[in-house]
N, C-alpha and C positions, 0 to 999 in steps of 0.2 A: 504494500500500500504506500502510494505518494506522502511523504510529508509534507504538508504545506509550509513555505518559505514562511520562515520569521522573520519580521520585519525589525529591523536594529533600533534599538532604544536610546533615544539623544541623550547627551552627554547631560547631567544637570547644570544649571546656572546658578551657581552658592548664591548669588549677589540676590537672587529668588526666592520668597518664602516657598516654603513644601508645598504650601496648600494650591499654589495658582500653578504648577508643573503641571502639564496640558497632556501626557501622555496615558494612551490607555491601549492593549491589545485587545485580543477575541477574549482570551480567558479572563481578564478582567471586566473588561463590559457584560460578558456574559455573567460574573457573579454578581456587578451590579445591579443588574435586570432583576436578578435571583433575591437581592436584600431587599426587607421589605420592612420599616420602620413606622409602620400607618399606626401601630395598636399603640402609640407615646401619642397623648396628645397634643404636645410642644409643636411636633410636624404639622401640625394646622394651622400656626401662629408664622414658624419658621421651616416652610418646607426644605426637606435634604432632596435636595439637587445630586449629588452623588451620595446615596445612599450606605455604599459598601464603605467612605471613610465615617473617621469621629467625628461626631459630630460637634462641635463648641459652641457655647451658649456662653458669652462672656462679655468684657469689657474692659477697656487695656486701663486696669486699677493694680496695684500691688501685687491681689489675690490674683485676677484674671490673668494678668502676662505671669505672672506662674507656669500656669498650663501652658498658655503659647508658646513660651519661649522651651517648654520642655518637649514638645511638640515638635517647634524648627530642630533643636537640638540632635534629637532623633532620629527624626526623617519620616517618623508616622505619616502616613496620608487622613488628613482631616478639611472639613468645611467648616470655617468661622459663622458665626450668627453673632451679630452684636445685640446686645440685650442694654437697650436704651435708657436709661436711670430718668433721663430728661420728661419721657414721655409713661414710668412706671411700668415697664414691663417686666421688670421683674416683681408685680404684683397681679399679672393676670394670671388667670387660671391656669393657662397653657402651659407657662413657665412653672408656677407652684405644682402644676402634676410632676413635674420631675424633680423640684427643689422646695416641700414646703415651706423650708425656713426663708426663700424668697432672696437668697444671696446667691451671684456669681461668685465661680467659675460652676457651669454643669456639664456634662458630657452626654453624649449617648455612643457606648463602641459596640459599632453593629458583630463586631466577634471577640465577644469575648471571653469569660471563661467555658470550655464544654462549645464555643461555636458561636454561644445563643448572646442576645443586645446583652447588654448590660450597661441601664441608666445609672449616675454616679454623681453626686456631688461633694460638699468640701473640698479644698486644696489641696491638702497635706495628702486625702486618701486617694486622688486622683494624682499626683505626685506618682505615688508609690503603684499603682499600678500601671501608668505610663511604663514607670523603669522597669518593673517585672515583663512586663509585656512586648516591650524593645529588648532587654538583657543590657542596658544602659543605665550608668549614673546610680548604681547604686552595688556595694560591694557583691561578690558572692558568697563570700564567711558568713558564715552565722554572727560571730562578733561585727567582723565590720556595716554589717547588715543593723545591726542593733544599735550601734554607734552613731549610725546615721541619719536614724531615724529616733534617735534620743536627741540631734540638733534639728532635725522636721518640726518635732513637739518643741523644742524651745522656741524656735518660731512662729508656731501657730497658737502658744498658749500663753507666750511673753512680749516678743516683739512688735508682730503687730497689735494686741488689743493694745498696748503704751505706746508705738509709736503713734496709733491711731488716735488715742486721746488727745496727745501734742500736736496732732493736724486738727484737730475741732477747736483746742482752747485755743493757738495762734492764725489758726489759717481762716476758720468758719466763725457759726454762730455763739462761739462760746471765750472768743476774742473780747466781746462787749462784755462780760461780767467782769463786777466791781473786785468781787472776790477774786485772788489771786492762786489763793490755797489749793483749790484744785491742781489750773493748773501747772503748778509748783510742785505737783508731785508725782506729775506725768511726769516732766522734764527730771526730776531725779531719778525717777524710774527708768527712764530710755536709759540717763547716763550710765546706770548700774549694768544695764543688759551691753551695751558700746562697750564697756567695759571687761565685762565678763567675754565676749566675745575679739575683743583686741588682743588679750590674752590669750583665747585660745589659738588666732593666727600669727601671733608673734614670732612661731617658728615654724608655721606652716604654710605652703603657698595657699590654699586650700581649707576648708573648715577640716577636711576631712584628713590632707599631709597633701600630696604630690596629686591624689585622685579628686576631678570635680566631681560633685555627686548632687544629688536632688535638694540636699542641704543646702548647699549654694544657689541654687535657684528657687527655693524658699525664702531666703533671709534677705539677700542683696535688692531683689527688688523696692523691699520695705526703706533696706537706708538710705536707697536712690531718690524715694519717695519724701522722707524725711528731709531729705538734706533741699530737696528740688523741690517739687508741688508744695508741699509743707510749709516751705522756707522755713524751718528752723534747724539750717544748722549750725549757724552760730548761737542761738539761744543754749543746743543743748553742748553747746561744743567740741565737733565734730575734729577740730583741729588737733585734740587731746588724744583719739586714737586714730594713729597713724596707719596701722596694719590695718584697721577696720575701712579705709581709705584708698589705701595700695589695693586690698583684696576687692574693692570695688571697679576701683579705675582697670581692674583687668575681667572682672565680669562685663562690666559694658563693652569690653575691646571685641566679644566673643561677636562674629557675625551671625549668627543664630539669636544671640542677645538682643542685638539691635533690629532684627527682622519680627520677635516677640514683643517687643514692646509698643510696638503699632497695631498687633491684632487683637481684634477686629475694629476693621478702621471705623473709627466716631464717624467719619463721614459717611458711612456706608447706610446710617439713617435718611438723608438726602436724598440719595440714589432713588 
């Protein structure tokens, strides 16, 4: 029997997020034909155009380019959905069938554990199985596995709720109170955690040593976010830890970095 000629697959363009890469053969079209994501009721708000990748449900915030940028990182094939804060969509119905608590980042992976979707949200747990799923960014030891995921939770259970509070009390609507005391004790609290984590890069390129890991793409977002939208990095004084700064300035050099922190593009409501 004839083999049918395979058609050569173009080279990728790094300079390209994942998601806009145009190529698809018989076998993959044919599985997208095959995937079928109607039983989520999200897809009625934001239909998946390409079915067979992840689907993201986000909005390029701290938590959200989390997922993106662990996404470009990888190489997963996914379709962005920006989920508009401007206009509360992440309080319709649509969106709460897959994320009660009504917070981006969401996903839907049309394969995943056993084959079958698997809707998901929070960061950290969407994190961790990106990496499992890719066999990227995250140790294969047991220990180093635990390690890394002990700096996941330090940033999903330290960083950002404090660094978050120091963006409401300087940056929002909580700038206008009389009272200071609040927040004066977000800004201690960020310094403690800069601290804690200046330390632990002091002699590591990496949270993790030499290995970037999901850790990294947890935490760095947050003191981008701090230091930039926030504008408080001189309040909490950011120029105190240096390593937490170094270890910055080479997370944003990453181009997967920079290609994550634009999706899904704000303008993409417009369109």
């Amino acid at each position: 029997m004839a083999v049918p000629k395979q058609t050569k697959k173009p080279s990728r363009d790094k300079n390209l997020p994942s998601v806009y890469i145009g190529y698809f053969d018989c076998k993959q079209h044919a599985k997208e034909t095959m995937t079928d994501l109607s039983a989520f009721p999200i897809t009625k708000k934001w239909p998946a155009h390409h079915p067979d990748r992840i689907q993201l449900y986000s909005l390029p915030t701290p938590n959200g380019v989390k997922v993106s940028i662990m996404l470009e990182e990888t190489g997963l094939a996914y379709e962005p959905h920006l989920v508009s804060f401007e206009t509360n969509d992440q309080m319709s119905p649509e969106f709460l069938s897959l994320n009660p608590n009504n917070k981006i980042p969401a996903i839907i992976d049309p394969n995943g554990p056993g084959g079958k979707p698997l809707p998901l949200f929070e960061s950290g747990a969407i994190l961790v199985h990106l990496a499992d799923k890719a066999g990227k960014f995250m140790p294969q030891d047991p220990a180093g596995r635990y390690e890394t995921l002990q700096w996941l939770m330090f940033q999903m259970g330290g960083i950002g709720p404090m660094f978050g509070q120091v963006g409401f009390f300087n940056k929002f609507a909580g700038r206008e109170y009389e009272d200071k005391r609040p927040r004066d004790r977000y800004i201690a609290e960020s310094r403690r955690l800069l601290g804690v984590l200046n330390q632990r890069l002091t002699d590591r390129k990496w949270i993790m040593g030499e290995a970037y890991t999901i850790a990294d793409i947890a935490i760095f977002p947050w003191v981008r976010n701090l230091i930039g939208y926030y504008e408080a990095g001189e309040l909490v004084g950011i120029a105190d830890f240096p390593h937490v700064t170094r270890a910055l300035d080479q997370f944003l050099a990453r181009p997967a970095v920079a290609r994550g922190l634009t999706i899904p593009s704000r303008n993409a409501a417009l369109v």
